[in-house]
C-alpha positions, -999 to +999 in steps of 0.1 A: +736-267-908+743-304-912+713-327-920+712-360-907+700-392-915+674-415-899+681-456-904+659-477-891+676-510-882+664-548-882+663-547-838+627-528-847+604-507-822+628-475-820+638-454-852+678-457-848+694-427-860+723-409-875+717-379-861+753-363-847+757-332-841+739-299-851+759-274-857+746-233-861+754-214-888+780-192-877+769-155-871+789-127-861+782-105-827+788-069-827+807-071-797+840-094-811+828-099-847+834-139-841+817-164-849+794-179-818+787-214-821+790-228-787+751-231-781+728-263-785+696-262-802+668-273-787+643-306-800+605-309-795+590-337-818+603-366-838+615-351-868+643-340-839+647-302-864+669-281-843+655-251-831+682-225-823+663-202-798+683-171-782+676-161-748+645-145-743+634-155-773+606-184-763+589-194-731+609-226-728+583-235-702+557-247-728+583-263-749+587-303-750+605-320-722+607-350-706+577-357-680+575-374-645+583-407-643+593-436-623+612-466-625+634-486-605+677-489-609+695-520-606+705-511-569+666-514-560+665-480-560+633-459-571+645-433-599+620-407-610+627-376-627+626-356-596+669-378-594+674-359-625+664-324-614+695-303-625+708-328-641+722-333-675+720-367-683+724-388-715+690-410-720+688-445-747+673-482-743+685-514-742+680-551-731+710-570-708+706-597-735+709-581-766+738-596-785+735-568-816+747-532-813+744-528-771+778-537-765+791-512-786+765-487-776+778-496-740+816-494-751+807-456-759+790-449-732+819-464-707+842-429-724+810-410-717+813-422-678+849-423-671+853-387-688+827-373-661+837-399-632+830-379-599+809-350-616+775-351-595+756-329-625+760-357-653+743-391-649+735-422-680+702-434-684+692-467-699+655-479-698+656-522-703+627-527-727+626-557-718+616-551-682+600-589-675+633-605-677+656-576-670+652-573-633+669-560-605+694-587-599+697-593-639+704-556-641+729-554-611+747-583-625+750-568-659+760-536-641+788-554-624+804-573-651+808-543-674+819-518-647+788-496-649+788-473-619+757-473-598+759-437-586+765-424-620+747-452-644+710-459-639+701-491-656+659-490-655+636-514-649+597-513-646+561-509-658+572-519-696+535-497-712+553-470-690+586-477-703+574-477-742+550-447-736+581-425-721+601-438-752+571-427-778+561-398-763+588-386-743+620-392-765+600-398-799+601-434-802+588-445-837+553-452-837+556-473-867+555-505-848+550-529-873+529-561-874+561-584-859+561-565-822+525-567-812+542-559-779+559-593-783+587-578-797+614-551-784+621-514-791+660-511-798+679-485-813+719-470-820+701-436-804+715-417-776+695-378-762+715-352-744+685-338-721+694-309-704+689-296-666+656-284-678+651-317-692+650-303-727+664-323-753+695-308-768+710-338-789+707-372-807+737-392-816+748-422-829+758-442-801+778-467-826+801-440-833+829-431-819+830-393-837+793-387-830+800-398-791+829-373-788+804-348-802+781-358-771+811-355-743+818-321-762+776-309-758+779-326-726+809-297-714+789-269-737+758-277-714+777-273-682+787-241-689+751-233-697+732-206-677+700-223-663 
């Protein structure tokens, strides 16, 4: 199994990682002695270890997954996670502003869009954590210069102690904030989560790079063949 490396990076607030792809070690069925290895594992707390659980095997209803929320698009819309229900989506943060990594995090995430154009089960997810000056019309804008899809792209806006207690608690945020945010500041990170129809996580990758977002389209396809 690979391991993966956390960075931390200078935007502060989020821990930006390496993390890829998790890969099982191969094991070989009865059935066609091959190896299977086209399964996700499965993440629960911020040291993101894979769990590789078989069917059956644990009550996935007690395991960690992303809770109700609420937040509003850049159509006006109200998004909550009840939009998402059987859903796969890919979830991350940014600010409309931010003149650092989000335009190559946004480059990637354009491949992730136009590879599932039209496919109603796969939707992006951005949370602005910097809700006070990313608003609606900030948001749509932003939306409209870079060809971001409203149907397809949410681009969130909202409560910003909801938006940083969904990032900490719900997608493992760092909690290490650091004397320099004091709330002042911004969470940022490289990070992107595959979260599943179940709204389990299933992957982190480095949104910066190319390899580790092909990786992502490739869990993306795994999931949709998954059995719910």
């Amino acid at each position: 199994m690979k391991k993966f490396l956390l960075i931390t990076i200078a935007c502060n607030l989020l821990v930006c990682s390496g993390f890829s792809h998790a890969e099982k070690p191969e094991v070989l069925t009865e059935k066609n002695n091959s190896a299977s290895v086209e399964e996700l594992p499965y993440y629960q707390d911020a040291s993101f270890s894979p769990y590789w659980l078989s069917e059956g095997e644990v009550d996935l209803t007690s395991f960690h997954s992303i809770p109700a929320f609420s937040f509003t698009d850049q159509s006006g819309n109200t998004i909550s996670d009840k939009d998402l229900d059987n859903k796969i989506y890919v979830a991350g943060f940014f600010f409309s502003t931010c003149p650092g990594i989000c335009p190559t995090v946004r480059s990637k995430l354009i491949r992730v869009q136009e590879t599932f154009k039209g496919n109603d089960n796969v939707r992006i997810v951005q949370h602005s954590i910097r809700p006070s000056t990313d608003t609606i019309e900030v948001l749509q804008a932003y939306a409209n210069k870079n060809k971001i899809n409203n149907d397809q792209w949410y681009l969130l806006t909202g409560d910003k102690d909801e938006i940083y207690t969904i990032a900490k608690q719900a997608y493992f945020a760092s909690e290490d904030l650091g004397n320099v945010q004091k709330n002042k500041d911004f969470l940022h990170t490289e990070s992107l989560l595959l979260i599943d129809k179940n709204k389990h996580i299933r992957g982190i990758y480095n949104g910066l790079n190319a390899a580790s977002v092909q990786y992502l389209i490739k869990d993306i396809q795994t999931l949709q063949n998954e059995k719910s």
